[in-house]
N, C-alpha and C positions, 0 to 999 in steps of 0.2 A: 213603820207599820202602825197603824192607828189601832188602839187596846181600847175596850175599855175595862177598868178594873170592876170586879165583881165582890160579892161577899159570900160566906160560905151559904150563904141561907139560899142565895138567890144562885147559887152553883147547884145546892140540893135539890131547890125546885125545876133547873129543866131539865135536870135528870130524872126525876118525878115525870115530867110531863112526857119528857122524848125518852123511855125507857130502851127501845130497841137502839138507839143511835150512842146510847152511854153505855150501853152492856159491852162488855168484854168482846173480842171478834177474832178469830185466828179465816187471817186471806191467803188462804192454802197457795192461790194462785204466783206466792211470792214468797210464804215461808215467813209471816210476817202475825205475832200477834199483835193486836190492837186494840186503843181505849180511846175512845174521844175523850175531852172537855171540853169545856169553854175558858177555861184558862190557858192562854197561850204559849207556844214552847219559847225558848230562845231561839234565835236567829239561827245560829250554826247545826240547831238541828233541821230546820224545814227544807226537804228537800222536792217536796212535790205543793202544788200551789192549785187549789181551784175553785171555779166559783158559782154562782147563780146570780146568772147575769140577767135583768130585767130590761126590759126595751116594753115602754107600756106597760108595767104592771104585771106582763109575761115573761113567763120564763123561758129561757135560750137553750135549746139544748141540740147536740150532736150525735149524729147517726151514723156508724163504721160500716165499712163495706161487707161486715160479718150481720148487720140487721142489730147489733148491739148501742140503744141510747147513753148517753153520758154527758155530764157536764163539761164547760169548756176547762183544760188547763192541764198541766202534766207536769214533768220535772224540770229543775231548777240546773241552769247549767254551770257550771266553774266559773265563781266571780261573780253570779248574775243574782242585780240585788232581786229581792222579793215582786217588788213593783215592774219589773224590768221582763221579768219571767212571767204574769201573768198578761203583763201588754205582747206579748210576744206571741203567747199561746194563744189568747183567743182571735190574733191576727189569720194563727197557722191552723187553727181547728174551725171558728167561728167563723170569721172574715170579719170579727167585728174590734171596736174600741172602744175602750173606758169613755165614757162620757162626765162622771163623778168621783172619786177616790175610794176604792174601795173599804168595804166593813167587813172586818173579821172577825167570825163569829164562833171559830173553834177551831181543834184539830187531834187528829188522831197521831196518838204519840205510838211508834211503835219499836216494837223489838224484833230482828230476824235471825231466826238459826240459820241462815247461809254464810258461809265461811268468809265469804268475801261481800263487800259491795255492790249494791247496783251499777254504779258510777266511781271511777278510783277518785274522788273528790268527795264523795258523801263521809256523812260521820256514819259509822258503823260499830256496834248493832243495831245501836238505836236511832232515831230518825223520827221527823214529823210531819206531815199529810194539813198541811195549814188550810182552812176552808172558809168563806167569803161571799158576799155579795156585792152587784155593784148595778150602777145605771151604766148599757155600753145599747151603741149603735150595731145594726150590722149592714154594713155597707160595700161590703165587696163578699167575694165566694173563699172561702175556706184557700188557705196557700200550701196546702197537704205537702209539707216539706218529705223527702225522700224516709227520711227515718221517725216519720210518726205515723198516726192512722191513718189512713185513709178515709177519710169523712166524707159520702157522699148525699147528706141530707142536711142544714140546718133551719130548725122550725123553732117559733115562738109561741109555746104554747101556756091557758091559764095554767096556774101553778097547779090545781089539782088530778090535770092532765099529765102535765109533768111530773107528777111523784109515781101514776100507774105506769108509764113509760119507762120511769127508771128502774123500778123496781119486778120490773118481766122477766129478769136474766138474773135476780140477783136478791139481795136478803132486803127485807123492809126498814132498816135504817135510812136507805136513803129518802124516802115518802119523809122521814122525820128530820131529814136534812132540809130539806126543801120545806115545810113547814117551819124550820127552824129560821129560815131566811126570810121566809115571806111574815113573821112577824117582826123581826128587828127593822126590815124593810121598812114596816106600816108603823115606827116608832117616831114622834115627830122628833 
């Protein structure tokens, strides 16, 4: 997994900058409080992997048969390294492929009051939501494997389209994801 190390000043400022994406977050949807950084977890916790994938300077993103946008990527399966997990996903959601090596840019560290696991492999309570950007192609149609979404749109839109898209169904941190990607992006 490619880091880079930071320092606390410069951990202060984008959480300064991207204050809705650092704030505190409880995703009722899972039972799951949550905190981003930019400092990255350990390995044995990240159990979901995803990214903002650029094809042209635009951003990638995925459409479910419920009308809901989302970035490509999902979880991590037993054994399956990091790298391995998001060439996978954006296969089965996107249709698409790394074309560069991905940049990780943060992750939401979380805690869940569910009794058990998502997955009987994950570490449990706690868990990490690793988050990313990368140059990928999309060259085939989504492989909507049996036990994932059902994705019947993928469009590449500029990034500032894609933060109003994400953010229709859902709280405005993600607008400051996707900002947060398209300047590390633009960093030579």
């Amino acid at each position: 997994m490619t880091d880079t190390t930071e320092t606390a000043t410069e951990l202060t400022d984008l959480a300064s900058r991207f204050p809705l994406l650092h704030a505190p977050q409880r995703w009722t949807w899972g039972g799951y409080d949550a905190q981003f950084s930019s400092a990255l977890p350990p390995d044995e916790l990240i159990t979901n992997i995803h990214v903002v994938g650029f094809s042209d300077d635009r951003v990638v993103l995925c459409r479910d048969a419920r009308g809901h946008w989302f970035l490509p990527g999902g979880t991590r399966e037993a054994g399956e390294s990091v790298e391995s997990c998001l060439a996978r996903e954006l296969r089965e959601e996107a249709g698409a492929r790394l074309t560069g090596p991905p940049v990780w840019i943060g992750a939401h560290r979380c805690v869940t009051d569910n009794p058990v696991p998502y997955r009987p492999w994950q570490p449990h309570p706690e868990k990490a939501w690793l988050w990313g950007w990368a140059e990928v192609d999309v060259d085939s149609a989504p492989t909507n494997p049996a036990d994932g979404e059902e994705v019947v749109e993928v469009r590449a839109v500029d990034p500032e389209e894609a933060g109003r898209l994400l953010v229709r169904a859902r709280e405005g941190w993600w607008r400051e994801l996707v900002e947060l990607a398209v300047e590390s992006h633009s960093r030579p």
